[in-house]
ROSE-4610 file (N, C-alpha, C; in Angstrom, 1 decimal, always signed):
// ROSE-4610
residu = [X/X/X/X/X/X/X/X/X/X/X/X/X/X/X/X/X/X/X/X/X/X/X/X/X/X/X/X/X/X/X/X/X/X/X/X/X/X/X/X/X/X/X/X/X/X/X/X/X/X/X/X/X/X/X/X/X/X/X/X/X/X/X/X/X/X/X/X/X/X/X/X/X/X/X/X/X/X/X/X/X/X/X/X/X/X/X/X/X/X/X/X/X/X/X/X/X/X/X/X/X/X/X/X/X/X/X/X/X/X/X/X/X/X/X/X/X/X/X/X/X/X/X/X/X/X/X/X/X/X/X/X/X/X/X/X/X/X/X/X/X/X/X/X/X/X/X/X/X/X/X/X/X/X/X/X/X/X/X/X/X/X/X/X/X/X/X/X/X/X/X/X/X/X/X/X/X/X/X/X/X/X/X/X/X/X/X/X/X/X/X/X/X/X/X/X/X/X/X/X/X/X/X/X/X/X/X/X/X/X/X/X/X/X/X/X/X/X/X/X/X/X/X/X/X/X/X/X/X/X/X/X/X/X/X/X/X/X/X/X/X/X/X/X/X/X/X/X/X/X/X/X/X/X/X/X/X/X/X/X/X/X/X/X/X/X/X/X/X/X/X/X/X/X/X/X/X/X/X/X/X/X/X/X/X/X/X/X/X/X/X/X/X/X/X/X/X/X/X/X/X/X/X/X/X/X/X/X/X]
num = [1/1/1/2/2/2/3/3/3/4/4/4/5/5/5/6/6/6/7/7/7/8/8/8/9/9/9/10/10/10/11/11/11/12/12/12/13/13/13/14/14/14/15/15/15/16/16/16/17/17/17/18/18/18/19/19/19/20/20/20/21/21/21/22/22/22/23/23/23/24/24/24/25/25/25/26/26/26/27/27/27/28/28/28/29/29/29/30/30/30/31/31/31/32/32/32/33/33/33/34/34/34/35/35/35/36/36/36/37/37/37/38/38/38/39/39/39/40/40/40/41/41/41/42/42/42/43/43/43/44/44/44/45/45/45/46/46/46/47/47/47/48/48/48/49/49/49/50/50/50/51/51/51/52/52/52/53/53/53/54/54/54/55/55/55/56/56/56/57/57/57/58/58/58/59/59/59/60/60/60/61/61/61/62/62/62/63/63/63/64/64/64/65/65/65/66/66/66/67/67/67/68/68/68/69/69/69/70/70/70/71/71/71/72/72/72/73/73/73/74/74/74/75/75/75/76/76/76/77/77/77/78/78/78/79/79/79/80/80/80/81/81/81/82/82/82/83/83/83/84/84/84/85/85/85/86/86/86/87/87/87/88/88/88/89/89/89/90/90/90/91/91/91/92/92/92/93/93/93/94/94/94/95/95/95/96/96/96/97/97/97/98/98/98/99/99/99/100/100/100/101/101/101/102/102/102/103/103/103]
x = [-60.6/-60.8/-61.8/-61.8/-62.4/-63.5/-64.4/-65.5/-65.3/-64.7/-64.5/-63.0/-63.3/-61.7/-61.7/-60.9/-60.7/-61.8/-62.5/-63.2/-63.9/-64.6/-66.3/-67.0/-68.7/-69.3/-70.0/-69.9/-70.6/-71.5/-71.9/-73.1/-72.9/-73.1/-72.7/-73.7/-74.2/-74.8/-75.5/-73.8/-74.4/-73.5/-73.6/-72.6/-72.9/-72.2/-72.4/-72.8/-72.3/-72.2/-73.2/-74.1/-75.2/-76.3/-76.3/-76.8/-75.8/-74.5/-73.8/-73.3/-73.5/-73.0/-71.1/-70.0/-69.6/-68.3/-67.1/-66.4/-64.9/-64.6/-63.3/-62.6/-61.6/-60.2/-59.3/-59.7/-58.3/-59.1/-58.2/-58.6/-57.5/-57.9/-56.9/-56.9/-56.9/-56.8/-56.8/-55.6/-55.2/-56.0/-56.2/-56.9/-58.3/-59.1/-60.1/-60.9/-60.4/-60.7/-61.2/-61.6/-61.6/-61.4/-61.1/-61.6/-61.9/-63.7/-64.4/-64.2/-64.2/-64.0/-65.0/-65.3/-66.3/-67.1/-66.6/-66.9/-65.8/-66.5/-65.9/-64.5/-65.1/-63.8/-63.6/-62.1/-61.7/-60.6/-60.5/-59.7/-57.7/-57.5/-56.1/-55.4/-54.5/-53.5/-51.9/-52.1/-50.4/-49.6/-48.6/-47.2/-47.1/-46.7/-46.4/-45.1/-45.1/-43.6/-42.9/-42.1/-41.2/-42.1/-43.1/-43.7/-45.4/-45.8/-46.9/-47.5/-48.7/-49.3/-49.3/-49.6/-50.3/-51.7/-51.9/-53.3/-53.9/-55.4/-56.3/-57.2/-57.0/-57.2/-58.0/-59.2/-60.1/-59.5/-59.5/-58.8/-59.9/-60.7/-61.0/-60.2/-61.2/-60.6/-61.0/-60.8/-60.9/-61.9/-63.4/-63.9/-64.0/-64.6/-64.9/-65.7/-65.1/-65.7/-67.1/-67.5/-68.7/-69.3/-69.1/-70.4/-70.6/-70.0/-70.4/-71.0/-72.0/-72.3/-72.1/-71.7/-71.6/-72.6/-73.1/-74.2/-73.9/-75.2/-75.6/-75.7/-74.9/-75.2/-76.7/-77.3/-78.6/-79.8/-79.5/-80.6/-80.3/-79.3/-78.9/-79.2/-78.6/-79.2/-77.9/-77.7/-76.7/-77.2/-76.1/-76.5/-75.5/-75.8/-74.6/-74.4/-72.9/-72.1/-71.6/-72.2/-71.7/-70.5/-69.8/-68.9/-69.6/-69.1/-69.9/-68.7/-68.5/-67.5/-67.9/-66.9/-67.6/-67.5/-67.6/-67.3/-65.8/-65.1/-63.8/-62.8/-63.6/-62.7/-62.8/-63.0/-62.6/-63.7/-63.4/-64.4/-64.6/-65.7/-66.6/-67.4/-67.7/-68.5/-70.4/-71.0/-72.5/-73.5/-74.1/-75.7/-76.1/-76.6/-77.5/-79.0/-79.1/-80.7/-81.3/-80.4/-80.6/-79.8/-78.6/-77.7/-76.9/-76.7/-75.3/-74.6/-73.9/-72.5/-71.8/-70.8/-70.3/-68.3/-68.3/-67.1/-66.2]
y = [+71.0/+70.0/+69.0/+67.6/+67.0/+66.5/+65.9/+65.6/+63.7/+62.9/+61.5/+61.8/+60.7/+59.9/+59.0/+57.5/+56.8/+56.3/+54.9/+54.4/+54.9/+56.1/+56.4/+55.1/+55.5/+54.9/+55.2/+54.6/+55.0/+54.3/+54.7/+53.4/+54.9/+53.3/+54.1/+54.6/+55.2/+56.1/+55.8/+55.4/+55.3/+54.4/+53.7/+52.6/+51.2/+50.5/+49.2/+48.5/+48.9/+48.6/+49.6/+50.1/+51.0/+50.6/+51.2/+50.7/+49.9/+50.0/+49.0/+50.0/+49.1/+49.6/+49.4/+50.1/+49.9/+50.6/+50.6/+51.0/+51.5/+53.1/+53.8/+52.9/+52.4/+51.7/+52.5/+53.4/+54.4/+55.6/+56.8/+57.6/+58.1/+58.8/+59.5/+61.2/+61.7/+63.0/+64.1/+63.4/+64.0/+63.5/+62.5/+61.7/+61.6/+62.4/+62.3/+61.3/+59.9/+58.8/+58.2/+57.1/+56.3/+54.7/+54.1/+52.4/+52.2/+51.7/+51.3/+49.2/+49.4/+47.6/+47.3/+45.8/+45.0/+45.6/+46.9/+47.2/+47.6/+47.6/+47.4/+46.7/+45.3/+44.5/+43.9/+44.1/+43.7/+42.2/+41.5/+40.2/+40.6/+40.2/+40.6/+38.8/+39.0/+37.4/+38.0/+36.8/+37.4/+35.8/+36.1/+35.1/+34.9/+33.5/+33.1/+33.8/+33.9/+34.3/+33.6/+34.1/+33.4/+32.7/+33.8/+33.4/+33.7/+34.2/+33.9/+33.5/+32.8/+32.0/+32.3/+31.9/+32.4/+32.4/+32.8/+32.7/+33.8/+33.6/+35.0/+35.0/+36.6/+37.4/+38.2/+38.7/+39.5/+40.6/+42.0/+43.3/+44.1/+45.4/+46.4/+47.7/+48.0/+49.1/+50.6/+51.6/+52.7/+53.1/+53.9/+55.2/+56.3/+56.9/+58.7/+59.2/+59.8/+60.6/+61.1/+61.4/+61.6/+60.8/+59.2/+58.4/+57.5/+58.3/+57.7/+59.1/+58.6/+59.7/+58.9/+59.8/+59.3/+58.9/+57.9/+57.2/+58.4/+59.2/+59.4/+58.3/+58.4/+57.7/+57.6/+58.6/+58.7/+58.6/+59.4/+59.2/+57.8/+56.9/+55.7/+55.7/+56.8/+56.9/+57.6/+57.7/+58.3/+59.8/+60.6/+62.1/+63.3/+64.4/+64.9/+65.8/+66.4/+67.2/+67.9/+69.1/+70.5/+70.6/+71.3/+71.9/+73.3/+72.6/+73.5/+74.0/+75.3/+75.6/+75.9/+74.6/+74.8/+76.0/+76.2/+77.3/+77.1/+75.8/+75.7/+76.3/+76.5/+76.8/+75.4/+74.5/+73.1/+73.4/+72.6/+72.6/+70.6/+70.6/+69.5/+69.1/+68.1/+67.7/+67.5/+68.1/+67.9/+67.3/+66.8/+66.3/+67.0/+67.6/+68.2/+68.0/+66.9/+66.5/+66.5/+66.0/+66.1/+67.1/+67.5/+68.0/+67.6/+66.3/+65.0/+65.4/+65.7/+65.6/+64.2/+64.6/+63.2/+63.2/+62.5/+62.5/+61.6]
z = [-91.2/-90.2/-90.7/-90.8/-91.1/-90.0/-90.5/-89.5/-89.0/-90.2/-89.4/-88.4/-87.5/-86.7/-87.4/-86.3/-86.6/-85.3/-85.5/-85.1/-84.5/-85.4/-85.7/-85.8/-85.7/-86.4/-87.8/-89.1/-90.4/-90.7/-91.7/-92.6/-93.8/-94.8/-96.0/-96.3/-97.6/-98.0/-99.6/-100.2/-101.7/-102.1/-103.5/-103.8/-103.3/-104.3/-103.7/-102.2/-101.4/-100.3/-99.2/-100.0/-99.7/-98.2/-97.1/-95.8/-94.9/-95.4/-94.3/-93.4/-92.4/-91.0/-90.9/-90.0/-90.1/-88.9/-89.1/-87.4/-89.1/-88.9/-89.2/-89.2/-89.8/-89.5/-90.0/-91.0/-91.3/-91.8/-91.8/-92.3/-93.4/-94.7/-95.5/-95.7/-95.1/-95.3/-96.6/-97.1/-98.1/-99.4/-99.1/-100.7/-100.0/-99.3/-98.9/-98.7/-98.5/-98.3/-97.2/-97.0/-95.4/-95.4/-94.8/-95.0/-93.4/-93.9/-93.3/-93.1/-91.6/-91.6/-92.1/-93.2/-93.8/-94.5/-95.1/-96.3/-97.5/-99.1/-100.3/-100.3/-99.6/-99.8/-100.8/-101.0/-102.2/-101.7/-103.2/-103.4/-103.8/-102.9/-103.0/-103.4/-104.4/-104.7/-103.7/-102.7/-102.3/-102.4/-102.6/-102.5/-101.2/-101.0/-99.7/-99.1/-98.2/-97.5/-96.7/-96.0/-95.1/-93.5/-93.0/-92.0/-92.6/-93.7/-94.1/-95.0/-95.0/-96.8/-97.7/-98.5/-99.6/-99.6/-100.9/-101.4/-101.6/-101.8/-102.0/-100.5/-100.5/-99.5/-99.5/-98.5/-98.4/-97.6/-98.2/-97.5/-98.3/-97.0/-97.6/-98.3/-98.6/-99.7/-99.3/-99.6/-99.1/-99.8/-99.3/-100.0/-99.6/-100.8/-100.6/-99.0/-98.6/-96.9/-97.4/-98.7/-99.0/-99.1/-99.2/-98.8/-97.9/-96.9/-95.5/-94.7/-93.8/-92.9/-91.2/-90.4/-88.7/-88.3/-87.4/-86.9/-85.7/-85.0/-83.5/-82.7/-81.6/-80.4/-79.9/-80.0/-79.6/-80.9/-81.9/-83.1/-83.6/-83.7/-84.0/-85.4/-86.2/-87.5/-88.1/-89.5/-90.0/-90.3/-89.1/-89.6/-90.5/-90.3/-90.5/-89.2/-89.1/-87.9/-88.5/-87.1/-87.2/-86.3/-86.1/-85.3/-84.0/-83.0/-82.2/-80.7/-80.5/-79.1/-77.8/-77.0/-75.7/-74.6/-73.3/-72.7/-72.6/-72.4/-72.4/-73.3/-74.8/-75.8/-77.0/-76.4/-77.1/-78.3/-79.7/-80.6/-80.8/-80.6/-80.6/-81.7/-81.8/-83.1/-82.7/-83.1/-82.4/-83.8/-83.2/-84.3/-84.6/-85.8/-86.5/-86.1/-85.8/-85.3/-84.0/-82.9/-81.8/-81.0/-81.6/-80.9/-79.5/-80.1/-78.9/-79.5/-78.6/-78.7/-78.7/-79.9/-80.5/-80.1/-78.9/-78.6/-79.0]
């Protein structure tokens, strides 16, 4: 089970783009990846088309789930998450530091 969704909150960790804040837009599972909106964006050249332009293009790029950590709602800080079960049965994602639950 992984610990991101999609439209978490991150701030990266390490790398270029080191301290940015940022909102899930995808997740990759299998290639352990993520892309984070408005970070490690990259320059894309596309050909014009039938209903759209051309030109160069700003599109992010995917990184490693290891250098991003989830912002707390409450610590307002990048932590890490445990896995924690409620009386329901459900398994939840909790703070390490304060212990919010991160829904």
């Amino acid at each position: 089970m992984f610990k991101l969704k999609k439209k978490d909150k991150v701030v990266v960790i390490t790398g270029a783009d080191k301290g940015k804040k940022g909102e899930v837009k995808q997740v990759f599972p299998a290639k352990n990846k993520v892309v984070v909106i408005g970070v490690n964006m990259l320059t894309k050249h596309k050909k014009p088309s039938k209903d759209k332009p051309g030109g160069i293009h700003k599109v992010e790029g995917s990184i490693d789930m290891s250098n991003v950590k989830i912002i707390c709602p409450k610590c307002d800080k990048g932590v890490k998450v445990k896995f924690s079960k409620m009386q329901t049965g459900d398994k939840v994602r909790v703070c390490r530091k304060c212990g919010e639950l991160m829904i």
